[in-house]
Chimera marker file (.cmm) of the C-alpha trace (Angstrom):
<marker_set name="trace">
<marker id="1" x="10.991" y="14.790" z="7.898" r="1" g="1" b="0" radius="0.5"/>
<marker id="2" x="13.998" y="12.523" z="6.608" r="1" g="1" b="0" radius="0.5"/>
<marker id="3" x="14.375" y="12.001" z="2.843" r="1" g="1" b="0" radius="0.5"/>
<marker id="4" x="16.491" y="9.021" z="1.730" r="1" g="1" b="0" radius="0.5"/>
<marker id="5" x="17.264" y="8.452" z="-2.020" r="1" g="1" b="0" radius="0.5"/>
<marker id="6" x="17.492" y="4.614" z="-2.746" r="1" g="1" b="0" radius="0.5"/>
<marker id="7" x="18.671" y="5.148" z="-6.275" r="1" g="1" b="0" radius="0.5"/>
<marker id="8" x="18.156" y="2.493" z="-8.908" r="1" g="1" b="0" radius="0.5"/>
<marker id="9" x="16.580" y="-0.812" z="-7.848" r="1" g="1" b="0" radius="0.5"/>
<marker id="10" x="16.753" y="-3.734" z="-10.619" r="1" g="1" b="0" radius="0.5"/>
<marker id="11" x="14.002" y="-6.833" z="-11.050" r="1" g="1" b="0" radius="0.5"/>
<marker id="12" x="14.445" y="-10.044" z="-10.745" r="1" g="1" b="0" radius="0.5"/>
<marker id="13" x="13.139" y="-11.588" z="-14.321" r="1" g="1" b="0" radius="0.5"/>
<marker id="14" x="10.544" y="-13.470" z="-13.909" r="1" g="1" b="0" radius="0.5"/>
<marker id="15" x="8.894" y="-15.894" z="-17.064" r="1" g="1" b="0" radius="0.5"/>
<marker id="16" x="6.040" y="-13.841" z="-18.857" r="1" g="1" b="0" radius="0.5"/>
<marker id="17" x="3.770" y="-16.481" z="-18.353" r="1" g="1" b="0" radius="0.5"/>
<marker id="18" x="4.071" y="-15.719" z="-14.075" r="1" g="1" b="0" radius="0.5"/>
<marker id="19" x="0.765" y="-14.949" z="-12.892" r="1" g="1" b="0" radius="0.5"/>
<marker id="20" x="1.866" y="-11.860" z="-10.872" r="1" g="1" b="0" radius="0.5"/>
<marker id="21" x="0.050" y="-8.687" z="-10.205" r="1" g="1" b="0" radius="0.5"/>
<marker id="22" x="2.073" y="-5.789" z="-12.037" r="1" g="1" b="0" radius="0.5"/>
<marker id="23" x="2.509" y="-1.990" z="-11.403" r="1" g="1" b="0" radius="0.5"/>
<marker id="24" x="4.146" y="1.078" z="-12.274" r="1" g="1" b="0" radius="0.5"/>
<marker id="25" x="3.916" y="4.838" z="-11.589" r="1" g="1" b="0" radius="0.5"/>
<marker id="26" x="2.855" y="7.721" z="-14.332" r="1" g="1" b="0" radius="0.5"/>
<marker id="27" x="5.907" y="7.871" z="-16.546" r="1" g="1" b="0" radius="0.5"/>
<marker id="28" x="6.834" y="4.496" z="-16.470" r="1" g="1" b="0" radius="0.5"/>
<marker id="29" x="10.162" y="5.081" z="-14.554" r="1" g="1" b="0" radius="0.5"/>
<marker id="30" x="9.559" y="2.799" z="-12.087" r="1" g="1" b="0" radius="0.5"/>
<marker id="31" x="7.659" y="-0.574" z="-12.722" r="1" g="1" b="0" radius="0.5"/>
<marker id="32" x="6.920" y="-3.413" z="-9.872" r="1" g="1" b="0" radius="0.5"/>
<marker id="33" x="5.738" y="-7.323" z="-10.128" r="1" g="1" b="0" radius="0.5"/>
<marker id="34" x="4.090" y="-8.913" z="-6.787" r="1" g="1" b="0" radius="0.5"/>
<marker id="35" x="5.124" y="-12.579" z="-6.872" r="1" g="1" b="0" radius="0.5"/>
<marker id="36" x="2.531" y="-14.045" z="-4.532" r="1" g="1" b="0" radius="0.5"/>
<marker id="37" x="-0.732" y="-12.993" z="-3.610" r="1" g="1" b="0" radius="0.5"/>
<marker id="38" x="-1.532" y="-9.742" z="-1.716" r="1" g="1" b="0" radius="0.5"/>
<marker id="39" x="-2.222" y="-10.657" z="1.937" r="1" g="1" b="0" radius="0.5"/>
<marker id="40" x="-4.906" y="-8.083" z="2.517" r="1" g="1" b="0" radius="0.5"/>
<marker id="41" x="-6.543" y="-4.497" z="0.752" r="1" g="1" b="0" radius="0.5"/>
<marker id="42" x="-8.068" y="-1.689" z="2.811" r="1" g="1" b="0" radius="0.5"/>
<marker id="43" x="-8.904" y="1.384" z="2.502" r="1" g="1" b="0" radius="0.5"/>
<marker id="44" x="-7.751" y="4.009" z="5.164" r="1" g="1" b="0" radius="0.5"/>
<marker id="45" x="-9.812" y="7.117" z="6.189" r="1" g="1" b="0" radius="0.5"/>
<marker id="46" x="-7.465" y="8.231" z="9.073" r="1" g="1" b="0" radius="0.5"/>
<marker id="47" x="-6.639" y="12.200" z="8.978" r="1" g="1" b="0" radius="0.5"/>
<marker id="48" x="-2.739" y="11.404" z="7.869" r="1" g="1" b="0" radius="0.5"/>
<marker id="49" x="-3.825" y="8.987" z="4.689" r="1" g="1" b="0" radius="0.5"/>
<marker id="50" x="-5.625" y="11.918" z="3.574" r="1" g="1" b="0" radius="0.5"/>
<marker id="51" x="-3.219" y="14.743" z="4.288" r="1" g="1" b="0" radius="0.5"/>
<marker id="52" x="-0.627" y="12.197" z="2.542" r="1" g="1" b="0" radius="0.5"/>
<marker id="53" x="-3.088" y="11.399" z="-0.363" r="1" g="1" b="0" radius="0.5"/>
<marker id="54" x="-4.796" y="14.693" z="-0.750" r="1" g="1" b="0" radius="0.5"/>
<marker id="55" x="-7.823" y="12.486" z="-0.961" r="1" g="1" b="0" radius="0.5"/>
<marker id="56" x="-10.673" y="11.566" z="1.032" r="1" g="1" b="0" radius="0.5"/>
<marker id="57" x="-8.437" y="7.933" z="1.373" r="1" g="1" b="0" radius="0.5"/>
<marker id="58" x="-6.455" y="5.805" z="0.488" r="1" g="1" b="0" radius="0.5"/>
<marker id="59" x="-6.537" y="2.367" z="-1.060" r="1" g="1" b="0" radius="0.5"/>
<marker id="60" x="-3.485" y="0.162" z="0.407" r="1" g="1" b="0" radius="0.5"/>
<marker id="61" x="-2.707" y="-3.380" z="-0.873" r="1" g="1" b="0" radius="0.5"/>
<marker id="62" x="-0.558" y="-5.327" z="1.569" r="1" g="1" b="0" radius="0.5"/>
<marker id="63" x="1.920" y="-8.202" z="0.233" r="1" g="1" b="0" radius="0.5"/>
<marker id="64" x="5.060" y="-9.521" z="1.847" r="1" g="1" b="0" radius="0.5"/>
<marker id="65" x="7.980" y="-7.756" z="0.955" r="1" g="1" b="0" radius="0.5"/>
<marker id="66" x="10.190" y="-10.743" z="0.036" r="1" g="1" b="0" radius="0.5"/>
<marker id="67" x="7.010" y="-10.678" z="-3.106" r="1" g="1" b="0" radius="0.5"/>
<marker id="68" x="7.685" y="-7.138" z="-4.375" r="1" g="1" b="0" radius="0.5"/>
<marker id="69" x="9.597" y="-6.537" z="-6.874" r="1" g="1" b="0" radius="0.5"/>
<marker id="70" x="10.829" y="-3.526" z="-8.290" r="1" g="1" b="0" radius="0.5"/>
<marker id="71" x="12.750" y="-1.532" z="-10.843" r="1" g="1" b="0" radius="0.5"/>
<marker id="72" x="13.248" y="2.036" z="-11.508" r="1" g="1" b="0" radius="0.5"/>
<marker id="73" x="14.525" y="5.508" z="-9.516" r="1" g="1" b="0" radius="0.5"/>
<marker id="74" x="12.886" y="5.537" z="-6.386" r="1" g="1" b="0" radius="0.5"/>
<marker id="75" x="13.020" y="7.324" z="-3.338" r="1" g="1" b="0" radius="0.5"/>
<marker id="76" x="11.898" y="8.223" z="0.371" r="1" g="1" b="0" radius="0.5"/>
<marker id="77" x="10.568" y="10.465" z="3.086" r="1" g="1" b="0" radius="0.5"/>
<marker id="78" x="9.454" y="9.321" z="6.752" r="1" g="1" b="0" radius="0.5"/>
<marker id="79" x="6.170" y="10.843" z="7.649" r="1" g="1" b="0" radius="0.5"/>
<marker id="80" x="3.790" y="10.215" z="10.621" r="1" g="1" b="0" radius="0.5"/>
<marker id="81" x="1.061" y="8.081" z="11.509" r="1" g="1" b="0" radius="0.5"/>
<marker id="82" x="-1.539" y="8.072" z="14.230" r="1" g="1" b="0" radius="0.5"/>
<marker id="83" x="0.976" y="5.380" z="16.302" r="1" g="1" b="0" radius="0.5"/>
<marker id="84" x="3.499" y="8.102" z="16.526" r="1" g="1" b="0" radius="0.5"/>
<marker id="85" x="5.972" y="4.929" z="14.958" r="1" g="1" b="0" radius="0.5"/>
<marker id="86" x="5.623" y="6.665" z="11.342" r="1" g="1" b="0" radius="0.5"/>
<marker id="87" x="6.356" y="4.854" z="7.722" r="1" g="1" b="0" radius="0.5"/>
<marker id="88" x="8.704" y="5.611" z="4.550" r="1" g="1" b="0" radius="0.5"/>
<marker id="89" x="6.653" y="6.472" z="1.832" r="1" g="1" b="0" radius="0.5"/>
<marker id="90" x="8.163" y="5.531" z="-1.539" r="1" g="1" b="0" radius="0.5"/>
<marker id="91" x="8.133" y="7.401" z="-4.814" r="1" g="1" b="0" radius="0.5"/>
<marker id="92" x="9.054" y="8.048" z="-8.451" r="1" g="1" b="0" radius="0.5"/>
<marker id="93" x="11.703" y="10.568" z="-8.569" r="1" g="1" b="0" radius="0.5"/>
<marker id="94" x="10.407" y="11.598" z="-11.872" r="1" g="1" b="0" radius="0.5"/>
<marker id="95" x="6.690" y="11.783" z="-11.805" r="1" g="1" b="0" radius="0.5"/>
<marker id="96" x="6.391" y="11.846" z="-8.160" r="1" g="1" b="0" radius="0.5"/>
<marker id="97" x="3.910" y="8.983" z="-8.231" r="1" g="1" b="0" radius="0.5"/>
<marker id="98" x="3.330" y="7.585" z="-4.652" r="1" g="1" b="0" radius="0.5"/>
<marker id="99" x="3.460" y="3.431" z="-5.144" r="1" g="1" b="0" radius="0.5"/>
<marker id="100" x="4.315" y="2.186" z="-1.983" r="1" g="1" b="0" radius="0.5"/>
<marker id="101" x="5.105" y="2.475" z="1.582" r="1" g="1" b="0" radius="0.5"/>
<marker id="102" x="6.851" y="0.478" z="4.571" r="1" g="1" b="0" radius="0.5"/>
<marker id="103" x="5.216" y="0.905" z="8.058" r="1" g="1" b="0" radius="0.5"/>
<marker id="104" x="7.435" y="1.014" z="10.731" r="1" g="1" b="0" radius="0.5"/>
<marker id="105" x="5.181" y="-1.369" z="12.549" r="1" g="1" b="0" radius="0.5"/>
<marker id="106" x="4.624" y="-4.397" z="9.946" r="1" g="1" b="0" radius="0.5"/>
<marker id="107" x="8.066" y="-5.898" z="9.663" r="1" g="1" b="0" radius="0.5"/>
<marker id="108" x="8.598" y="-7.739" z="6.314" r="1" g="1" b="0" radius="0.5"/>
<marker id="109" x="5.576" y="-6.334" z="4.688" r="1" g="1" b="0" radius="0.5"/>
<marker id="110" x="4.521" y="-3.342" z="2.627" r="1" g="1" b="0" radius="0.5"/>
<marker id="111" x="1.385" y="-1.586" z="1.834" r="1" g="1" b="0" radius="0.5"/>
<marker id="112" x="1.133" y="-1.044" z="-2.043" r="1" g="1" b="0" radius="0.5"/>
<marker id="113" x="-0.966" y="2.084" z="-3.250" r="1" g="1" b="0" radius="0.5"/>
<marker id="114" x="-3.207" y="-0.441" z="-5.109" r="1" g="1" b="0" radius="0.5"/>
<marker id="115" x="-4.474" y="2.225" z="-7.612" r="1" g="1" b="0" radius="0.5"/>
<marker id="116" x="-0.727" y="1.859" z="-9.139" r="1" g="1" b="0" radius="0.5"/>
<marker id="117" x="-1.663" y="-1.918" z="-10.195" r="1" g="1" b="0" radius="0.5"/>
<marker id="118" x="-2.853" y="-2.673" z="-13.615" r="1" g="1" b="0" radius="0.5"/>
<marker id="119" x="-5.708" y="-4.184" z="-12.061" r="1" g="1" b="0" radius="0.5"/>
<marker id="120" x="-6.831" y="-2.587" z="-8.979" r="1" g="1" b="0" radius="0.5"/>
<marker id="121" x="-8.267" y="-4.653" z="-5.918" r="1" g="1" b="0" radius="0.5"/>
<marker id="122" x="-11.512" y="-3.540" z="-3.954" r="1" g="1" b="0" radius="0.5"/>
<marker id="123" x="-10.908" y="-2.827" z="-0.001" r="1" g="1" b="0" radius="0.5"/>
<marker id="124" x="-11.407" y="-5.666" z="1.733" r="1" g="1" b="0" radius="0.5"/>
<marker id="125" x="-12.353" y="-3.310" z="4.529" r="1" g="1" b="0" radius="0.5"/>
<marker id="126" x="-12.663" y="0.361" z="5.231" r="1" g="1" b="0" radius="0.5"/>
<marker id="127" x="-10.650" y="1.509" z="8.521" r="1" g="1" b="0" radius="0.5"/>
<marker id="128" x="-11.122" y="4.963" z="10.298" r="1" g="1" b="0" radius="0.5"/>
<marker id="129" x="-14.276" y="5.271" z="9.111" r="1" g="1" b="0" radius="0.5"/>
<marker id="130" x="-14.898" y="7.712" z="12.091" r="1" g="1" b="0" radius="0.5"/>
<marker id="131" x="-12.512" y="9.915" z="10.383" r="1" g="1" b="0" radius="0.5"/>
<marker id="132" x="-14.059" y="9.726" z="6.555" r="1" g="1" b="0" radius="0.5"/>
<marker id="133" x="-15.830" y="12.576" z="4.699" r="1" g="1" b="0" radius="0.5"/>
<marker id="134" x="-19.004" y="12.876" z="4.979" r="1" g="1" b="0" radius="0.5"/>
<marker id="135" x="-19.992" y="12.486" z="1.482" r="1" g="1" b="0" radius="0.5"/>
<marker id="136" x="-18.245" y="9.237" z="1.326" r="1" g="1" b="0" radius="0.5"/>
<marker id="137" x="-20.769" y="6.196" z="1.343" r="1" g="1" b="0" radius="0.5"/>
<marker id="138" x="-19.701" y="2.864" z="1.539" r="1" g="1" b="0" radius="0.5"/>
<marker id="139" x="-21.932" y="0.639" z="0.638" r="1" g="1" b="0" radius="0.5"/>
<marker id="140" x="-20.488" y="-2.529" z="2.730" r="1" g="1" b="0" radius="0.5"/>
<marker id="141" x="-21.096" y="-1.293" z="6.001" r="1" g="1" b="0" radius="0.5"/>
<marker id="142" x="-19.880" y="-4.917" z="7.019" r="1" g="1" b="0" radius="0.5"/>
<marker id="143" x="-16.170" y="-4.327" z="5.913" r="1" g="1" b="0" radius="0.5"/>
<marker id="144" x="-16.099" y="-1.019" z="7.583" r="1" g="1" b="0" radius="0.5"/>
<marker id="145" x="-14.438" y="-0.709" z="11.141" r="1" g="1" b="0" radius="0.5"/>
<marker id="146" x="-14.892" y="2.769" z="12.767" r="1" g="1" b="0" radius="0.5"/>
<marker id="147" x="-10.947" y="2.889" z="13.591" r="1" g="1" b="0" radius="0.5"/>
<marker id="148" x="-8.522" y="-0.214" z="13.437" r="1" g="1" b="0" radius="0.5"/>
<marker id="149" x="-9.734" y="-3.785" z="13.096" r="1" g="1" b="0" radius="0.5"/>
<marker id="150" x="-8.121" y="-6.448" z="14.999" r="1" g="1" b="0" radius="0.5"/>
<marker id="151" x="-6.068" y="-8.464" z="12.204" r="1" g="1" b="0" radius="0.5"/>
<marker id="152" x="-7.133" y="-12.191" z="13.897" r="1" g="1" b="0" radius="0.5"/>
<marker id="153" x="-10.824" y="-11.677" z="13.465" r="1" g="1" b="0" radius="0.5"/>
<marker id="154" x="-10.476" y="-9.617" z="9.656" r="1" g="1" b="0" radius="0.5"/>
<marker id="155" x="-7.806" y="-11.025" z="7.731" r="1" g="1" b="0" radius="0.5"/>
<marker id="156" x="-7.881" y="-14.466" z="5.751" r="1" g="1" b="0" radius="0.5"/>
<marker id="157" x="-6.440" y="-17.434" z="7.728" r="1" g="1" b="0" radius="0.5"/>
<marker id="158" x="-4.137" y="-18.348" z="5.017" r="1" g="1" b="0" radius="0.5"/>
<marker id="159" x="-2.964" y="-14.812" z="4.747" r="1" g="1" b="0" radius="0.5"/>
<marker id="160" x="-2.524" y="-15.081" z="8.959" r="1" g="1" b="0" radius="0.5"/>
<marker id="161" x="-0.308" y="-18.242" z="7.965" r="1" g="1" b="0" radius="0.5"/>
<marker id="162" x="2.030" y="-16.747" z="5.768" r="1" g="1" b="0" radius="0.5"/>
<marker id="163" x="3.100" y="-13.764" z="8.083" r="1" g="1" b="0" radius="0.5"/>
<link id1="1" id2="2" r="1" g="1" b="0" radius="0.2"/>
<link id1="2" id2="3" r="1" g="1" b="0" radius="0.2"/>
<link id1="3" id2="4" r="1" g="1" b="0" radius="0.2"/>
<link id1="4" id2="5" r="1" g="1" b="0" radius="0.2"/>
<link id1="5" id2="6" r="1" g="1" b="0" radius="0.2"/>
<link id1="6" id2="7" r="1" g="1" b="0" radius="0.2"/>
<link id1="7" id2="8" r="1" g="1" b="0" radius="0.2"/>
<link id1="8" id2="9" r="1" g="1" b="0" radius="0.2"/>
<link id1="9" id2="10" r="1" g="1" b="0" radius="0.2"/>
<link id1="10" id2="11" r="1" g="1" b="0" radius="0.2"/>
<link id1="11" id2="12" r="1" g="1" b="0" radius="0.2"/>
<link id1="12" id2="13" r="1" g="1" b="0" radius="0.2"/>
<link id1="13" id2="14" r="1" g="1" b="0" radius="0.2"/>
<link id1="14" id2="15" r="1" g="1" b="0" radius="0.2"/>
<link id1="15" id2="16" r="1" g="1" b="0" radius="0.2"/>
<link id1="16" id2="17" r="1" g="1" b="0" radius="0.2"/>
<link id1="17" id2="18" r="1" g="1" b="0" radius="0.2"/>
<link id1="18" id2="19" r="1" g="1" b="0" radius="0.2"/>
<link id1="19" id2="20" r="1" g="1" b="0" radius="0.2"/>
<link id1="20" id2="21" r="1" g="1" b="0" radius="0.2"/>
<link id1="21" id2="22" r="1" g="1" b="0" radius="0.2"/>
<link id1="22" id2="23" r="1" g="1" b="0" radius="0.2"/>
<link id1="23" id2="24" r="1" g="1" b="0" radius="0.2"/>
<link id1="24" id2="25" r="1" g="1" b="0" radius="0.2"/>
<link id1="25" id2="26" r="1" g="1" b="0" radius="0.2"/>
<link id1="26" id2="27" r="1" g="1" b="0" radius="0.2"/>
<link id1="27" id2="28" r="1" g="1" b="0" radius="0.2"/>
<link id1="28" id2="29" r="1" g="1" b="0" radius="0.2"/>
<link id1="29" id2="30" r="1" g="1" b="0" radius="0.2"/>
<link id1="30" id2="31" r="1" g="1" b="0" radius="0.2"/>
<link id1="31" id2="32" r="1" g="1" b="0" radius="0.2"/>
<link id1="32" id2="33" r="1" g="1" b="0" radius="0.2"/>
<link id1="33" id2="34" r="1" g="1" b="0" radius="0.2"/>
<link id1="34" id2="35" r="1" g="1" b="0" radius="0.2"/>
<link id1="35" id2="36" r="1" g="1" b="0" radius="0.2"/>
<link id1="36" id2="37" r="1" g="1" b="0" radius="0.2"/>
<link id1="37" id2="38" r="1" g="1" b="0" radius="0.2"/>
<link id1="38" id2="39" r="1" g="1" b="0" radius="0.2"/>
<link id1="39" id2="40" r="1" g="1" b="0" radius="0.2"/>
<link id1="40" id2="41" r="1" g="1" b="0" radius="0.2"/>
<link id1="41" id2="42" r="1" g="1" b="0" radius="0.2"/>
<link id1="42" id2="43" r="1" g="1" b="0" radius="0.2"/>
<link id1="43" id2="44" r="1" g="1" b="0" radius="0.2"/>
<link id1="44" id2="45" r="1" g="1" b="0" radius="0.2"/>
<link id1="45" id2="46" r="1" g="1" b="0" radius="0.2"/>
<link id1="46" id2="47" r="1" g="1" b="0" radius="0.2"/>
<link id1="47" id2="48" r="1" g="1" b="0" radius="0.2"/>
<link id1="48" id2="49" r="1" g="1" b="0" radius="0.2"/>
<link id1="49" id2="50" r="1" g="1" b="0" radius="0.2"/>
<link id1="50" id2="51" r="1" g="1" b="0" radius="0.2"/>
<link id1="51" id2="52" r="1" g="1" b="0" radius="0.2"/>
<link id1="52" id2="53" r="1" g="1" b="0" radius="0.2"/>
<link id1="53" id2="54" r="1" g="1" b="0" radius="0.2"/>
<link id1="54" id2="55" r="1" g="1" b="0" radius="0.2"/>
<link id1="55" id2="56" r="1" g="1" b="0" radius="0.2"/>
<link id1="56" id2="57" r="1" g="1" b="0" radius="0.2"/>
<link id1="57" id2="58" r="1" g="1" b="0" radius="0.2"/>
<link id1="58" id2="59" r="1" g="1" b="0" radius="0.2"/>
<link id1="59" id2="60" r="1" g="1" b="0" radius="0.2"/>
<link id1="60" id2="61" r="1" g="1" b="0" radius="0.2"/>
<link id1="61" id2="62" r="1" g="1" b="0" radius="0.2"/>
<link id1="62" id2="63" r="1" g="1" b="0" radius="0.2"/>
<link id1="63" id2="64" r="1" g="1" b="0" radius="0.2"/>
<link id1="64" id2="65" r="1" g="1" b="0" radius="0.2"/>
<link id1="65" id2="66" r="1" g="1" b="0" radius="0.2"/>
<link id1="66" id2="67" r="1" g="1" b="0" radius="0.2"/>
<link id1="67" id2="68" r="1" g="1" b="0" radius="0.2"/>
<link id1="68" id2="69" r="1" g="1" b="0" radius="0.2"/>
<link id1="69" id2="70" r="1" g="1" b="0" radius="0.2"/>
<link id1="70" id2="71" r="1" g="1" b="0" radius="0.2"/>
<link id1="71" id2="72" r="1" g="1" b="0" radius="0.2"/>
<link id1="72" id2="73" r="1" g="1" b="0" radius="0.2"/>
<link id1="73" id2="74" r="1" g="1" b="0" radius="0.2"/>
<link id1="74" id2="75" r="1" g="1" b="0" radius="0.2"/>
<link id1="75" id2="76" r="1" g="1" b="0" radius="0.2"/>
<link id1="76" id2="77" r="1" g="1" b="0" radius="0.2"/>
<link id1="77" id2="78" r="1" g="1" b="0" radius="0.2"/>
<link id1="78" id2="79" r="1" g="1" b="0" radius="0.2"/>
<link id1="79" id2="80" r="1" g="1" b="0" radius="0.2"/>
<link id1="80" id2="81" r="1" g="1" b="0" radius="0.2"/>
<link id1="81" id2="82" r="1" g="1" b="0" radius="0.2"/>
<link id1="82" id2="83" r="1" g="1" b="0" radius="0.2"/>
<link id1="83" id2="84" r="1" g="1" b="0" radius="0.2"/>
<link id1="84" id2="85" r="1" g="1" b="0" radius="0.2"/>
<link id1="85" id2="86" r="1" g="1" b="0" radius="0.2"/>
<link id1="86" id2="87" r="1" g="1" b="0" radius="0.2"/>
<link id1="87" id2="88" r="1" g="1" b="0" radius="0.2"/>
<link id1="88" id2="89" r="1" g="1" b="0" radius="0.2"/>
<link id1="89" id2="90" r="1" g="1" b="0" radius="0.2"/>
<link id1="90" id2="91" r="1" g="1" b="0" radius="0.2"/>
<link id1="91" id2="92" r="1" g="1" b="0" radius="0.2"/>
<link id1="92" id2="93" r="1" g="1" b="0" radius="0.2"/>
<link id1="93" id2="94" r="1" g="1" b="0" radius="0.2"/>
<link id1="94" id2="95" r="1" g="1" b="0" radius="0.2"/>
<link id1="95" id2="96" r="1" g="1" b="0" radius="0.2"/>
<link id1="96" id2="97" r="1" g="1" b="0" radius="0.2"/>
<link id1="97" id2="98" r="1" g="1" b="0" radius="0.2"/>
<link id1="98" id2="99" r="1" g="1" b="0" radius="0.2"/>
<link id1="99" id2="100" r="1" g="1" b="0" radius="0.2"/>
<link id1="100" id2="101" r="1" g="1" b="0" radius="0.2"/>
<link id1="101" id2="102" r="1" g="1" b="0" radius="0.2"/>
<link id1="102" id2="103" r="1" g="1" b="0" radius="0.2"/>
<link id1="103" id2="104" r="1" g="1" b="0" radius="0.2"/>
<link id1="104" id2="105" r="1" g="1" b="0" radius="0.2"/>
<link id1="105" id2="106" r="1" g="1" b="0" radius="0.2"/>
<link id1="106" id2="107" r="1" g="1" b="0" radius="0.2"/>
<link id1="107" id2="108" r="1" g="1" b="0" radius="0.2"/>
<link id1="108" id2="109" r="1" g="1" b="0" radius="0.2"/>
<link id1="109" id2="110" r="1" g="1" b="0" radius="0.2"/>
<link id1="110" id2="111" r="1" g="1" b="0" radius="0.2"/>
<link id1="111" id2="112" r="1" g="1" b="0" radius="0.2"/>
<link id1="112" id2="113" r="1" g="1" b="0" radius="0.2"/>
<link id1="113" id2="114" r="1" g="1" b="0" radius="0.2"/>
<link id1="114" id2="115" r="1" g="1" b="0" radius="0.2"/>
<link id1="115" id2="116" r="1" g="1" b="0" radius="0.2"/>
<link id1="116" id2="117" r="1" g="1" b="0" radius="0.2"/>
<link id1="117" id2="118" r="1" g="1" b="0" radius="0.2"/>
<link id1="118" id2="119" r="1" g="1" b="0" radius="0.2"/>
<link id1="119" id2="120" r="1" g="1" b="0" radius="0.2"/>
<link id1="120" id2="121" r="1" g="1" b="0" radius="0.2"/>
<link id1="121" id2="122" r="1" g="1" b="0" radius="0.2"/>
<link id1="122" id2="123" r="1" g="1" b="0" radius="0.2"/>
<link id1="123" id2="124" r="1" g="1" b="0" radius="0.2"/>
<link id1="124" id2="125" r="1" g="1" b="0" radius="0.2"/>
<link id1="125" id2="126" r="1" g="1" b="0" radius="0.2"/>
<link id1="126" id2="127" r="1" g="1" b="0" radius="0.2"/>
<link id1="127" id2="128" r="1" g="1" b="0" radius="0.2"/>
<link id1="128" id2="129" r="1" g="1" b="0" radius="0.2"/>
<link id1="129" id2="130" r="1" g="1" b="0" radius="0.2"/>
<link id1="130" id2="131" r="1" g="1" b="0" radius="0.2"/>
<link id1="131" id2="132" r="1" g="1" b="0" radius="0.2"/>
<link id1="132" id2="133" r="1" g="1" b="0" radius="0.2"/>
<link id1="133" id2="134" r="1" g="1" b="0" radius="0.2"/>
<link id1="134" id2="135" r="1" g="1" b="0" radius="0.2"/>
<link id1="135" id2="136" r="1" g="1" b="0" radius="0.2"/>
<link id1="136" id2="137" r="1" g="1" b="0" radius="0.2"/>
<link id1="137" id2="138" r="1" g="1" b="0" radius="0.2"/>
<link id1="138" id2="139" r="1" g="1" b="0" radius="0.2"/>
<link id1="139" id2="140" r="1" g="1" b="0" radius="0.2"/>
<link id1="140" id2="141" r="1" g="1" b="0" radius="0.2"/>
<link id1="141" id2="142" r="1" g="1" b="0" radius="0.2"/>
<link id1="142" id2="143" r="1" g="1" b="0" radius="0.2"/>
<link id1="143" id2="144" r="1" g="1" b="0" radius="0.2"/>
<link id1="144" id2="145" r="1" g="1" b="0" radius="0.2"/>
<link id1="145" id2="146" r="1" g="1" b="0" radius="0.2"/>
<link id1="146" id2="147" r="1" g="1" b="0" radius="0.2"/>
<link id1="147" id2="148" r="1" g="1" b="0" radius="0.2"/>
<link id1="148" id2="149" r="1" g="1" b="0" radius="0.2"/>
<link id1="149" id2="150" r="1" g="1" b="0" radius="0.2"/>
<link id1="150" id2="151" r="1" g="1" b="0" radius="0.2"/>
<link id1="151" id2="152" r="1" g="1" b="0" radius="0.2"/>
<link id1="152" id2="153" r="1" g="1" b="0" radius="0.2"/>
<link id1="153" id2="154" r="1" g="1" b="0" radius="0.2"/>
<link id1="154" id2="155" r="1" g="1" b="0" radius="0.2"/>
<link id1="155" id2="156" r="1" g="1" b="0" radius="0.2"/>
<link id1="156" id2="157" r="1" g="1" b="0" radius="0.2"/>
<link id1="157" id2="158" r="1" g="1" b="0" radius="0.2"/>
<link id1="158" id2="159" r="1" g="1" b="0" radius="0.2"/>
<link id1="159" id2="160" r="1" g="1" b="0" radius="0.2"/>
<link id1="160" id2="161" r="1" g="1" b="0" radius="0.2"/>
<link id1="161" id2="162" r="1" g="1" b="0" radius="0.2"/>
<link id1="162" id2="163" r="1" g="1" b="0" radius="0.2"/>
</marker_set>
């Protein structure tokens, strides 16, 4: 596994009255503003979101990365995913707190751990469900997709648009 330290990242300041969703981890150390709104939220059930997690999933928000905005000591480690492509997951250095991850696969766009926002958003759709625990119940069985959902059919057309 590779470890990169990105060091301190500053924020752009934005006016107080900007209607972005906001974030931090634990301690505080590192705090995060989404300018635009989040293209998509699922929840991932796969066997490395857990591992990774240490839960039965994972809650990812997905925005465009030119949107995220960050500030704090951060850094990195490369792990795997089912793909075999892999992602850099993203951390405090302090508290350790897991906010936020780039898959090697979605160019210009990043995956948010969406319990790290102020105000959480629910899944728009479970993925892997194959893979979940059985003492998981969803109760949308229309949002869930037994392993990955084809992005045309499940995503919002404006969120389509801006990618």
């Amino acid at each position: 596994m590779q470890q990169n330290y990105l060091g301190k990242v500053e924020v752009l300041t934005l006016a107080e009255d900007d209607k972005e969703l906001k974030g931090a981890c634990a301690c505080g150390n590192v705090k995060y503003k989404i300018e635009d709104k989040p293209l998509f939220t699922q929840a991932c059930h796969c066997k490395n979101c857990k591992l990774s997690t240490g839960s039965s999933f994972v809650v990812h928000t997905m925005v465009l990365e030119k949107d995220f905005l960050i500030s704090g000591d951060v850094a990195s480690i490369t792990l795997p995913t089912g793909s075999g492509k892999g992602y850099n997951a993203y951390f405090c250095i302090i508290c350790g707190v897991y906010l936020f991850c780039r898959y090697n696969v979605s160019k210009g766009r990043l995956a948010i751990r969406t319990k790290t926002l102020e105000n959480p958003i629910e899944p728009q759709a479970h993925i892997f469900v194959k893979d979940k625990d059985p003492w998981i119940e969803i109760s949308r069985k229309d949002i869930c997709h037994e392993k990955m959902y084809d992005r045309e059919k499940t995503w919002p057309k404006e969120s389509l648009e801006r990618i």
